[in-house]
LOGU-609449 format. One record per atom (N, C-alpha, C, O): residue in three letters; z, y, x. Coordinates in steps of 0.02 Angstrom, whole numbers, plus 50000, padded with zeros to 5 digits. Layout:
// LOGU-609449
ALAZYX...
END
This chain:
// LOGU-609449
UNK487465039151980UNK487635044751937UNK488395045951938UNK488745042551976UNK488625050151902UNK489345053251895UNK489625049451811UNK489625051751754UNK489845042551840UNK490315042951772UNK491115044951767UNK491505045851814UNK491255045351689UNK492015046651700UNK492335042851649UNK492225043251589UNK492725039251676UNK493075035751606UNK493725038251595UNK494145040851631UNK493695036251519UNK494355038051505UNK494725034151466UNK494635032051409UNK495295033351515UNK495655028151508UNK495835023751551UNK495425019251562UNK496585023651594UNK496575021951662UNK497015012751631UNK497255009351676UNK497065010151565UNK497175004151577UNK496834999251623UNK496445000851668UNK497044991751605UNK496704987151641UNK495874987451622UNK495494985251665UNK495644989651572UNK494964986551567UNK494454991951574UNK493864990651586UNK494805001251562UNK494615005651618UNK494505004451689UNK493985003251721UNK495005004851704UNK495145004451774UNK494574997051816UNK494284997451870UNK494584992851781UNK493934987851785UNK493144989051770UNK492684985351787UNK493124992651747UNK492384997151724UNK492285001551766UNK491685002051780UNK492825007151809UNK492745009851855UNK492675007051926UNK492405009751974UNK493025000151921UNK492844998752004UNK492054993551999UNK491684992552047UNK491944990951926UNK491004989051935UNK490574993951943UNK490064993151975UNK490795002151903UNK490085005151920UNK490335008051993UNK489815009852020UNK490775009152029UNK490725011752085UNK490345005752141UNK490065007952191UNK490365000452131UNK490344992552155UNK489464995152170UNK489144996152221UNK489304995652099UNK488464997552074UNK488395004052115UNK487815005752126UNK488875007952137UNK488395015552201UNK488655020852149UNK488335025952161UNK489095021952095UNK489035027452034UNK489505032052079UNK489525031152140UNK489775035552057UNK490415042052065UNK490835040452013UNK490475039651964UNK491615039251997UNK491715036451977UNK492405041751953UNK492645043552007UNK492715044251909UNK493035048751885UNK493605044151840UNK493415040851792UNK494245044251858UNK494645037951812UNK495215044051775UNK495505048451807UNK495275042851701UNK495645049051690UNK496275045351657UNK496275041551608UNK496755047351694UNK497365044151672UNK497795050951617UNK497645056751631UNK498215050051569UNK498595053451500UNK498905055451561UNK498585060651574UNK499345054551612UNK499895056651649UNK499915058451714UNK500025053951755UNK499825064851735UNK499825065451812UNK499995062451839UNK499595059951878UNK500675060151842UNK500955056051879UNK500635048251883UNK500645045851939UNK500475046051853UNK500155038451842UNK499395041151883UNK499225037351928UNK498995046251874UNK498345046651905UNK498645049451986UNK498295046952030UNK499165053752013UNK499255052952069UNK499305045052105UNK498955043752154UNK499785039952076UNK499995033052087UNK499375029852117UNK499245028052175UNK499045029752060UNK498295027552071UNK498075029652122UNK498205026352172UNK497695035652129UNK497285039952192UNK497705037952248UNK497365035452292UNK498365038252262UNK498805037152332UNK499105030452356UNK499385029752411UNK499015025452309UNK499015019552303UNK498445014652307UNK498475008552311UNK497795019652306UNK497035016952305UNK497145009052273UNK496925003952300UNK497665009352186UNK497675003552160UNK498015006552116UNK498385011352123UNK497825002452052UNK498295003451963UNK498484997051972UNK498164991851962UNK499254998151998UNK499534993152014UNK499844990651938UNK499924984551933UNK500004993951892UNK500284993651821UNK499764990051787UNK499854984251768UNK499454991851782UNK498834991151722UNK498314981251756UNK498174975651735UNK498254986251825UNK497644979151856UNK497964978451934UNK497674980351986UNK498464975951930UNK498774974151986UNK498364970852038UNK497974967152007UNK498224970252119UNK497994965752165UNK497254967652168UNK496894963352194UNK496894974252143UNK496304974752145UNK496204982452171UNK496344987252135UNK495944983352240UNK496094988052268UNK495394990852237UNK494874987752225UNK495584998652228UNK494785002652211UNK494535006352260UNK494855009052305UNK493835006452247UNK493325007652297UNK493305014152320UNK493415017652271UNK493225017252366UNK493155024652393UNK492785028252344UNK493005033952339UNK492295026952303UNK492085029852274UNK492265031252183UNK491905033252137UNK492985029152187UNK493315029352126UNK494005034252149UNK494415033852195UNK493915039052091UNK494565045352112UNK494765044252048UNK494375042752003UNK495425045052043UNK495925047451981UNK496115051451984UNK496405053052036UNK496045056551920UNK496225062051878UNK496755063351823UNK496835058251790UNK497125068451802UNK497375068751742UNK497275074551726UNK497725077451695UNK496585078751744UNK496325085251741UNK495735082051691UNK495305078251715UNK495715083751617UNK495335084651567UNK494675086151580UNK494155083051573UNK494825092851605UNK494055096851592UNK493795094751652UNK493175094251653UNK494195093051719UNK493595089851765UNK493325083251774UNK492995081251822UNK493525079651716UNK493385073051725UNK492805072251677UNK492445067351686UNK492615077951611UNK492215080251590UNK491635083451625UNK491095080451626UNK491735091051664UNK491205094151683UNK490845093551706UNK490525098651718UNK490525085851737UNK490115086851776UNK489935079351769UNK489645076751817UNK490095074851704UNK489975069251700UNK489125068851672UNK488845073051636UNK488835062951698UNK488125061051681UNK488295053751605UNK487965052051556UNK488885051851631UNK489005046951569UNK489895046551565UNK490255047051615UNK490095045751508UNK490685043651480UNK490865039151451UNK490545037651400UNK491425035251469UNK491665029751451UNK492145029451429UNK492615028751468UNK492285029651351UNK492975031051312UNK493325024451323UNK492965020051300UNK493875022051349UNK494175016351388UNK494905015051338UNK495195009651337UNK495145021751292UNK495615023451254UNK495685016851197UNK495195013251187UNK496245015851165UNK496475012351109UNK495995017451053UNK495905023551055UNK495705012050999UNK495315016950960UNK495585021450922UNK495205025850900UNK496465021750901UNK496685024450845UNK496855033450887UNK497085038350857UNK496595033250988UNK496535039450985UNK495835043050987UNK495765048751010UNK495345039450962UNK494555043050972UNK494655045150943UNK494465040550907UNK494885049950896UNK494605054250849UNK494935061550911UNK494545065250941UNK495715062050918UNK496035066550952UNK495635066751012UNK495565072251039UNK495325061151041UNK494915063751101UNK494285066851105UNK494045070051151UNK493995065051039UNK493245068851029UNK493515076251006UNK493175081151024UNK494215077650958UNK494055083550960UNK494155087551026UNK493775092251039UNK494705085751068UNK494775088551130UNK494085089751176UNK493925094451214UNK493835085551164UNK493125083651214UNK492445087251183UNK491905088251211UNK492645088651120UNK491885092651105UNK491755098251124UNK491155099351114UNK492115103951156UNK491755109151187UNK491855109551250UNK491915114651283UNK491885101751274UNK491725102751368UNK491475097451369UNK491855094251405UNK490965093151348UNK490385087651341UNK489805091551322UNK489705094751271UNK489285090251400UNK488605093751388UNK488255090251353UNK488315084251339UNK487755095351331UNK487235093051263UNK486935086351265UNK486925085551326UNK486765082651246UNK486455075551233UNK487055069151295UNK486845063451307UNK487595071051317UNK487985065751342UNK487855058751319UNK487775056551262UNK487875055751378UNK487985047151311UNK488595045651338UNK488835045351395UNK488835044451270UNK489815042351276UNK489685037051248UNK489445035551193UNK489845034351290UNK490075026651290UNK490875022251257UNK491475023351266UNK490565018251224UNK491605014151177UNK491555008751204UNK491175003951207UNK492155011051228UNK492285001451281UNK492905001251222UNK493264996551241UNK493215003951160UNK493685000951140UNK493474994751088UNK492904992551078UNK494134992651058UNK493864986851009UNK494314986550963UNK494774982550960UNK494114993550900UNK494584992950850UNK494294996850794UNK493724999150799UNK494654997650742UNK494244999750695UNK494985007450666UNK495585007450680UNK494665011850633UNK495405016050632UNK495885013650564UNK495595011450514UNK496355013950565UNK496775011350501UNK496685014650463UNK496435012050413UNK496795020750462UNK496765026150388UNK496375027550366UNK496375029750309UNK495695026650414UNK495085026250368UNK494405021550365UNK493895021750331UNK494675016950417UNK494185011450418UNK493385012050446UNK492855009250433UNK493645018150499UNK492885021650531UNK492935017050595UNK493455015550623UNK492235014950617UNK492355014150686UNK492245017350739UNK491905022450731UNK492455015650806UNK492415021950844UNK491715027150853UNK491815032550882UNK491175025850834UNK490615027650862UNK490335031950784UNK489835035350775UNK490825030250744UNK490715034150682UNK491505041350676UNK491635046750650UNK491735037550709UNK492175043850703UNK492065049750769UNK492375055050771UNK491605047750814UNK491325050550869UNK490785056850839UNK490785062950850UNK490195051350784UNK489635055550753UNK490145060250708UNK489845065650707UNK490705060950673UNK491015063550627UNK491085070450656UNK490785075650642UNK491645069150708UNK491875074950766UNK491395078750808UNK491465084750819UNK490845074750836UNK490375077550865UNK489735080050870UNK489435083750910UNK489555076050801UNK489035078550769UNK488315075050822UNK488405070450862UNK487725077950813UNK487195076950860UNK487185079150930UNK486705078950968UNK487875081850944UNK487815084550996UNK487845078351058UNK487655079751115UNK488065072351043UNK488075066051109UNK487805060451067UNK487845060751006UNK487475054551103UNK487275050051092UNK487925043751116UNK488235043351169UNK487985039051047UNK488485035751090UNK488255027951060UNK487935025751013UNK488645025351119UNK488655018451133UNK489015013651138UNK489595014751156UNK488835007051126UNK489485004551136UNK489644998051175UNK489274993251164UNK490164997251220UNK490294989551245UNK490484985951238UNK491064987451250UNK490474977351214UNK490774973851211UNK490714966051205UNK490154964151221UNK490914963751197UNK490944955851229UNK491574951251250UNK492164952751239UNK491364945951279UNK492034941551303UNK492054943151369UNK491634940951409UNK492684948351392UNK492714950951457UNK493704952351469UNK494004957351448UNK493984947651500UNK494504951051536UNK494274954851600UNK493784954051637UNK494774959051602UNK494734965851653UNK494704960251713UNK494154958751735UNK495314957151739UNK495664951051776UNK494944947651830UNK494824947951891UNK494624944551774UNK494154940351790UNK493344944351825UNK493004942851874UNK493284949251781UNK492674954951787UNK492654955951858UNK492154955551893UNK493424957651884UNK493434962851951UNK493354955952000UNK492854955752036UNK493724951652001UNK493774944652042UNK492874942652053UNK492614938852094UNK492704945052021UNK491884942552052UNK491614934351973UNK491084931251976UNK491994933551936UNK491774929651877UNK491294931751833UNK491324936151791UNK490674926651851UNK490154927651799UNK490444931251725UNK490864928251692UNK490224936551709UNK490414937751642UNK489674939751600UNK489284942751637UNK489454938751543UNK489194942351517UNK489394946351447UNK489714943651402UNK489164953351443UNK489244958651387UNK489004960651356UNK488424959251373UNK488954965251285UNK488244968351283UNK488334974951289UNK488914977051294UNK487834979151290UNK488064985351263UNK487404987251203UNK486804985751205UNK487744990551159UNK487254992851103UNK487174999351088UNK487555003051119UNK486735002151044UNK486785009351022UNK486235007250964UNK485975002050944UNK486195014950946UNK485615013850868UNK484885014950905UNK484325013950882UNK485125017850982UNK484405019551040UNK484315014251056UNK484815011851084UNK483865010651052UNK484005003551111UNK483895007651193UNK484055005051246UNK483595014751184UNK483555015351272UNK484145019051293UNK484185021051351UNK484555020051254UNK485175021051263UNK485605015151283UNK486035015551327UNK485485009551250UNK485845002251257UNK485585001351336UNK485874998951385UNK485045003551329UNK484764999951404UNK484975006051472UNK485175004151527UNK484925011251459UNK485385012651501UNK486115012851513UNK486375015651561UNK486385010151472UNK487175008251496UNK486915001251545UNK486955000651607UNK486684997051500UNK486494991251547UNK486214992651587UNK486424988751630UNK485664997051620UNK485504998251684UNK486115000751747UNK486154999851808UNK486525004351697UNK486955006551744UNK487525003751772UNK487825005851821UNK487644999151741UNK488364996451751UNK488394988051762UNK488894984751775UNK487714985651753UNK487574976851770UNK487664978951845UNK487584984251874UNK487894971451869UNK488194972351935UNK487924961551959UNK487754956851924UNK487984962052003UNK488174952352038UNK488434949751983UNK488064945351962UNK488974950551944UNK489434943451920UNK489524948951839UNK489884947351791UNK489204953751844UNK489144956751781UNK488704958151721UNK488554963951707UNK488464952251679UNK487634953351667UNK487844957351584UNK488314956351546UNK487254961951581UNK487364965451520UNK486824964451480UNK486334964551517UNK486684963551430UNK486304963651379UNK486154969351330UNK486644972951317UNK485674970651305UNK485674975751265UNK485574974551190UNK485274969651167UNK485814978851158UNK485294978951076UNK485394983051032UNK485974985151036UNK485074985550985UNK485164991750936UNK485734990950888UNK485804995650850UNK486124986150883UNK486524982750804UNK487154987350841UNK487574984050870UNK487224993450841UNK487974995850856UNK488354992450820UNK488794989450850UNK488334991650738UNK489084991750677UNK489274986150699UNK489874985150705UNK488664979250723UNK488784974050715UNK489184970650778UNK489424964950777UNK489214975150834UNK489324975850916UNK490114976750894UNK490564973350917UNK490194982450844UNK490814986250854UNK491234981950810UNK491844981550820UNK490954978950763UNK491094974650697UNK491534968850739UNK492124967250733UNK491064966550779UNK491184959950832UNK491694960250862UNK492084955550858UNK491834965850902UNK492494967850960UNK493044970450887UNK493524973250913UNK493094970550850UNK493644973650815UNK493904967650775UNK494484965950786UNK493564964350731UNK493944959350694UNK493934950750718UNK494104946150681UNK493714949850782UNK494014946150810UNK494784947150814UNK495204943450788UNK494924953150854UNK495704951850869UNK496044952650807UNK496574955650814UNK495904950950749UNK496354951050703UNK496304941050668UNK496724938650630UNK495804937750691UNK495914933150700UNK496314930850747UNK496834927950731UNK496114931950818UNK496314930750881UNK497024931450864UNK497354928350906UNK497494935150808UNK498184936350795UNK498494929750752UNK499054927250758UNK497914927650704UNK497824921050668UNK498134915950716UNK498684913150713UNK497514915550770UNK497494909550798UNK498214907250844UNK498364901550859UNK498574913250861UNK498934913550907UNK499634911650851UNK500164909250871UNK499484913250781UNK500084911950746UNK500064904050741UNK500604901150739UNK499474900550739UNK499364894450745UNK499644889750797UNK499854884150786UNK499624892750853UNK499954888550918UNK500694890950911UNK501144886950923UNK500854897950889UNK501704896550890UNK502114893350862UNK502694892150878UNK501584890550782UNK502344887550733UNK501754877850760UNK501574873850717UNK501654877150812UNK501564868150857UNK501024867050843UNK500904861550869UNK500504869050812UNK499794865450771UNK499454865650827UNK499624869450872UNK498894861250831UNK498524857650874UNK497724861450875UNK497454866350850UNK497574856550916UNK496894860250931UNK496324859950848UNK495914864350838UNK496434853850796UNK496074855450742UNK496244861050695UNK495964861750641UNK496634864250715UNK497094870750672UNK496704874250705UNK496364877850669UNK496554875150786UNK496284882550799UNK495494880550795UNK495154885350776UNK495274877150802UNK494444876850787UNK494394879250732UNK494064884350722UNK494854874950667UNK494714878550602UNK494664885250588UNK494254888750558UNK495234886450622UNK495334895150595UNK494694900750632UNK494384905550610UNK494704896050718UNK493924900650735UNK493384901150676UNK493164906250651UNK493214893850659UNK492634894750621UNK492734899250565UNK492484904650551UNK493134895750540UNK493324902250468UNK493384909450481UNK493304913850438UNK493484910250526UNK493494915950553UNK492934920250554UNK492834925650527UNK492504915850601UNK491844918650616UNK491424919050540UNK490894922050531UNK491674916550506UNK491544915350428UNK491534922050386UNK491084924850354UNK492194923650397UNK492324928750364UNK492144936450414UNK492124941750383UNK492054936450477UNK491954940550503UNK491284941650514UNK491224945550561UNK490644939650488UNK490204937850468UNK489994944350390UNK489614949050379UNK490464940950360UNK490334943050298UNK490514949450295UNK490134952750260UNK490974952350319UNK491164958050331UNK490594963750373UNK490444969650361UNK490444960450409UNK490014964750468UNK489214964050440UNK488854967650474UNK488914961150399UNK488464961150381UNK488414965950316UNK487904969350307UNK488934966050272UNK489194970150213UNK489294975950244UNK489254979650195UNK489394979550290UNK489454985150324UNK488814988350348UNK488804994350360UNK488284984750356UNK487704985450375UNK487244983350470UNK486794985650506UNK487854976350468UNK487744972650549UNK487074969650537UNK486804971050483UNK486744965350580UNK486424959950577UNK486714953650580UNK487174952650620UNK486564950050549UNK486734943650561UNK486734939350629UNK487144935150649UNK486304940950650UNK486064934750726UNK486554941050765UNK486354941350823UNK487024945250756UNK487564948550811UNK488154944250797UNK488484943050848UNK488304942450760UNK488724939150735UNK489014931750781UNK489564928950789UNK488174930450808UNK487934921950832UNK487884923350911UNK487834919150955UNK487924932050922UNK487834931851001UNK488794936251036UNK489324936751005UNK488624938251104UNK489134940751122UNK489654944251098UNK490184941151097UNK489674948451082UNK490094953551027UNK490404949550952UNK490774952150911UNK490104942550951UNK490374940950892UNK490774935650914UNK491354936350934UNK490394928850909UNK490664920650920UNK490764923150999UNK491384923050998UNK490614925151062UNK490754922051095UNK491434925751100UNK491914921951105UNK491614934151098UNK492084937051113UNK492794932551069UNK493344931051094UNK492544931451003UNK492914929350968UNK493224920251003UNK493844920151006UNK493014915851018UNK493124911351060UNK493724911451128UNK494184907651145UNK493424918251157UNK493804919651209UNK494544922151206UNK495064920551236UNK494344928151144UNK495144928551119UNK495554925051087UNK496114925551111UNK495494920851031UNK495784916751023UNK495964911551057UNK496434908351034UNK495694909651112UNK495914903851156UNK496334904451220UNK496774900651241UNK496074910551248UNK496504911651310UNK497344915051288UNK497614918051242UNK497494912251355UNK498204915651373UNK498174921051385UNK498654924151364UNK497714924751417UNK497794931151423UNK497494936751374UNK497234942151386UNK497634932951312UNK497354938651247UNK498054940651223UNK498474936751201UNK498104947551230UNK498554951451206UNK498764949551138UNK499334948151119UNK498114949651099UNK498204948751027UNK498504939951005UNK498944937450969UNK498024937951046UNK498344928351025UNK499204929451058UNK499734928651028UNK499134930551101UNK500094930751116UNK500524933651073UNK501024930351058UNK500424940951040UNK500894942350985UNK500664937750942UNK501064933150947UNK500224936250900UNK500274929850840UNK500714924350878UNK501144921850841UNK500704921650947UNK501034916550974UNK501694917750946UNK501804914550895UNK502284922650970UNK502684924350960UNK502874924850886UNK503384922850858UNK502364927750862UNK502644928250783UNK502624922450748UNK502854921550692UNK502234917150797UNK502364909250735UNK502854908550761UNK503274907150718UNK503184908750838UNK503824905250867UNK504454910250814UNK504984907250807UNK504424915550787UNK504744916650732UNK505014922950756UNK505474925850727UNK504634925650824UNK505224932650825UNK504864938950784UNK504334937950753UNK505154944950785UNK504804949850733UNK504504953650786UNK504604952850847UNK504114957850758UNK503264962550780UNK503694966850807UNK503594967550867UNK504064969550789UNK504384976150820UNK504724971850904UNK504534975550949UNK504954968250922UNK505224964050987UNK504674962751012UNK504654962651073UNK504084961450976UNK503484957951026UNK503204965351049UNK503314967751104UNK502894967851007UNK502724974651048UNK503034978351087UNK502774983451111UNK503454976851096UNK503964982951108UNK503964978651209UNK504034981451263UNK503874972851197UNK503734969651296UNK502824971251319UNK502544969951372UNK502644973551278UNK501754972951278UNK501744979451302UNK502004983851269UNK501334981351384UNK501294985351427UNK500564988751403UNK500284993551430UNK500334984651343UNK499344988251343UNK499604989551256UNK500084987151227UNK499024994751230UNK499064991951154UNK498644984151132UNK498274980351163UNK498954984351055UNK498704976751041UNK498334978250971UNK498514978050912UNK497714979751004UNK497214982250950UNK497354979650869UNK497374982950817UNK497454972250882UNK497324968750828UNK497744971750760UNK497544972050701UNK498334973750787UNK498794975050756UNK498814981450711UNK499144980050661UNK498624987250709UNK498184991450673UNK497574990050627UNK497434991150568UNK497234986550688UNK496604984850642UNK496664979150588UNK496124978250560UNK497084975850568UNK497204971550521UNK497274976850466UNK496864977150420UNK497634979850470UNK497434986450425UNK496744988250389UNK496514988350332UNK496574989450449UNK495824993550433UNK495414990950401UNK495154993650353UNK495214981650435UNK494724977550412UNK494984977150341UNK494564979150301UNK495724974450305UNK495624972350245UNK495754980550228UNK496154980350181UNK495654985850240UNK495354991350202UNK494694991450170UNK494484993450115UNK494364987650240UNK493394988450221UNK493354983950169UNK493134985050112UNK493634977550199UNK493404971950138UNK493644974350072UNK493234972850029UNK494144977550048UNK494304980649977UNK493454984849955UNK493054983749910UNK493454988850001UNK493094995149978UNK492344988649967UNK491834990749939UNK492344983849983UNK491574979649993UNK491554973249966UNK491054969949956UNK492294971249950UNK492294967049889UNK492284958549943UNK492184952849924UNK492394960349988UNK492064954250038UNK492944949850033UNK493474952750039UNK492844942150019UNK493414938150030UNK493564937450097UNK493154935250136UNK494134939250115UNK494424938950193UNK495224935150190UNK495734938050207UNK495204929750171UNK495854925150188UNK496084926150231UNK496674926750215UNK496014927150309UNK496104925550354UNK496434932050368UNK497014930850387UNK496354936450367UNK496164943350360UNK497014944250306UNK497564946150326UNK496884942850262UNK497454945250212UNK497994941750211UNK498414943650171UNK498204934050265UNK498664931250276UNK498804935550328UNK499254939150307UNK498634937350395UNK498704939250428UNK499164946150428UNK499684947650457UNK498754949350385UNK499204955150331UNK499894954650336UNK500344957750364UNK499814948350292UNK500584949850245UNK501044948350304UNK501544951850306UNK500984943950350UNK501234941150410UNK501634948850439UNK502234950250436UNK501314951050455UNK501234960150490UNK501814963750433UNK502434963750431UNK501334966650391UNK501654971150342UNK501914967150255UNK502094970750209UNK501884961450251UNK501904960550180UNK502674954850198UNK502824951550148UNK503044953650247UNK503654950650239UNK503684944050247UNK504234941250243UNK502994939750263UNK502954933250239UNK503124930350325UNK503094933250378UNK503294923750308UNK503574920950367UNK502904919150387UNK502474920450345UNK502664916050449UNK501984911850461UNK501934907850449UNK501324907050447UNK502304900850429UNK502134894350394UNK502004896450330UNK501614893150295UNK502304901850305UNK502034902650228UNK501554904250230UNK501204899550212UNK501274908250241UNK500584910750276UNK500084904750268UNK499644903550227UNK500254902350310UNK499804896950322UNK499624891550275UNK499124887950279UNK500174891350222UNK500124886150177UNK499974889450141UNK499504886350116UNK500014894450112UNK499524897750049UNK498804896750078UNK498444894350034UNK498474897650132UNK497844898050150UNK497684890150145UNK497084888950147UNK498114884550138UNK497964879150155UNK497864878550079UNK497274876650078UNK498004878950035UNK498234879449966UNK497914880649905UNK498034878049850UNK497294886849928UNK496854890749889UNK496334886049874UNK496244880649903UNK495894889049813UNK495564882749777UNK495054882149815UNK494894886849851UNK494514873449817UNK494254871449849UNK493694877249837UNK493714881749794UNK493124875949893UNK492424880349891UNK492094876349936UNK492264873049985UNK491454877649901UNK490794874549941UNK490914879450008UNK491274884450008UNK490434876150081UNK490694880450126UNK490444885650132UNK490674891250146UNK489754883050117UNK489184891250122UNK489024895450058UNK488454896550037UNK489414896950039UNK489394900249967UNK489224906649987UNK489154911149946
END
């Protein structure tokens, strides 16, 4: 089929060279002419996914309406805080019943929608959408590394055709109906994953980051089920395992700025070397937006906060959370 993604970062640009891999047509839409010429004449996004040449059957664009007109599926590849500006751009050149696809992993700050709700907002019944996510670097995906993902929707035969379309050799996809809990999963991990990374900068050891995973998954749990997730999403890809992966690796955007910010430098210096956005960093926002509006305890979540926007150094941080009164665990 004819997909088109949008969004020529690393983990676009990796989604476009599996479904072309899989036989698709493959449409890569880069914000900047110039960056989608680079690409197309370079037959490589040398910026974004360096050393991974793309397949003949992957073209780059920075033409809107043709990366639209003639798509069979869409793949929003964008930072989530621009889905809203892209659905409105995109709603009167997306044919009737499209399935648009969210490869992002964030939730919006100002209003705490996630992408597939601020999609239904803007677009109404006119597309069916879906969503991807899991423990997946771009890096590893294209190199031929077993990965598995899921993709979800409220269709499950919607879930199942993304997974029909885009499972590949070293790419296995899973399906299931729990969108909130899919989208729940890919979004407030990396606001742990910011936790965990503040943990390795100010020296703490490996019983500091188990803790904070679990607690994590604790509170991200409670959140995503209070929103209206399932629980057993929580226990599969999109939740514990994505969450695992980001917090532990080196190559999580989000664990590296927390790195930095325990080693003591400020958010404005760390972002400011960071070539991708760093989801987490918005969405700390968003999540302790939801948990207000839902009453849900998020420690983890509201140290993290103050870390960001509330002034606090990260050892303080950390010792207030160490600090708070005892609790049974499963309360």
């Amino acid at each position: 089929m004819q997909i088109s993604i949008i969004g020529a970062g690393s983990w676009g640009t990796a989604l476009g060279i599996m479904a072309a891999r899989q036989g698709h047509e493959v449409l890569l839409w880069a914000r900047r002419a110039d960056d989608a010429q680079r690409i197309e004449a370079e037959r490589e996004n040398a910026h974004s996914l360096p050393g991974h040449r793309l397949p003949q059957r992957v073209r780059a664009t920075a033409d809107f309406e043709e990366v639209l007109r003639n798509a069979e599926m869409v793949i929003y590849a964008l930072p989530s805080h621009a889905a809203r500006d892209f659905a409105r751009a995109a709603r009167p050149l997306l044919a009737p019943g499209m399935l648009l696809v969210s490869a992002a992993k964030g939730i919006e700050a100002e209003t705490g929608a996630r992408v597939s709700e601020i999609f239904a907002e803007e677009l109404g019944d006119g597309v069916r959408v879906a969503a991807l996510s899991g423990p997946s670097f771009a890096r590893e995906v294209v190199a031929g590394h077993p990965t598995a993902i899921v993709a979800a929707s409220h269709s499950l035969d919607d879930a199942r055709r993304v997974q029909l379309a885009l499972s590949y050799e070293n790419l296995r996809i899973y399906a299931n109906d729990d969108l909130t809990g899919t989208e729940m999963g890919g979004a407030v991990k990396n606001v742990i994953a910011l936790a965990a990374g503040m943990v390795v900068g100010l020296g703490l050891g490996a019983n500091s980051v188990a803790a904070l995973i679990t607690r994590g998954l604790a509170e991200m749990t409670r959140l995503a089920v209070a929103v209206g997730a399932r629980f057993e999403s929580m226990l599969g890809l999109a939740g514990v395992g994505d969450l695992v992966l980001t917090c532990t690796s080196e190559q999580s955007r989000n664990r590296r700025v927390g790195r930095e910010l325990g080693r003591g430098r400020r958010l404005e210096e760390v972002l400011g070397e960071m070539h991708e956005v760093v989801e987490g960093v918005r969405t700390t926002h968003a999540v302790r937006l939801l948990a207000a509006r839902r009453g849900v305890r998020m420690p983890i979540t509201d140290a993290v906060h103050a870390v960001l926007y509330g002034g606090y150094g990260v050892r303080q941080a950390v010792t207030e959370l160490m600090s708070r009164p005892l609790r049974d665990e499963f309360d």
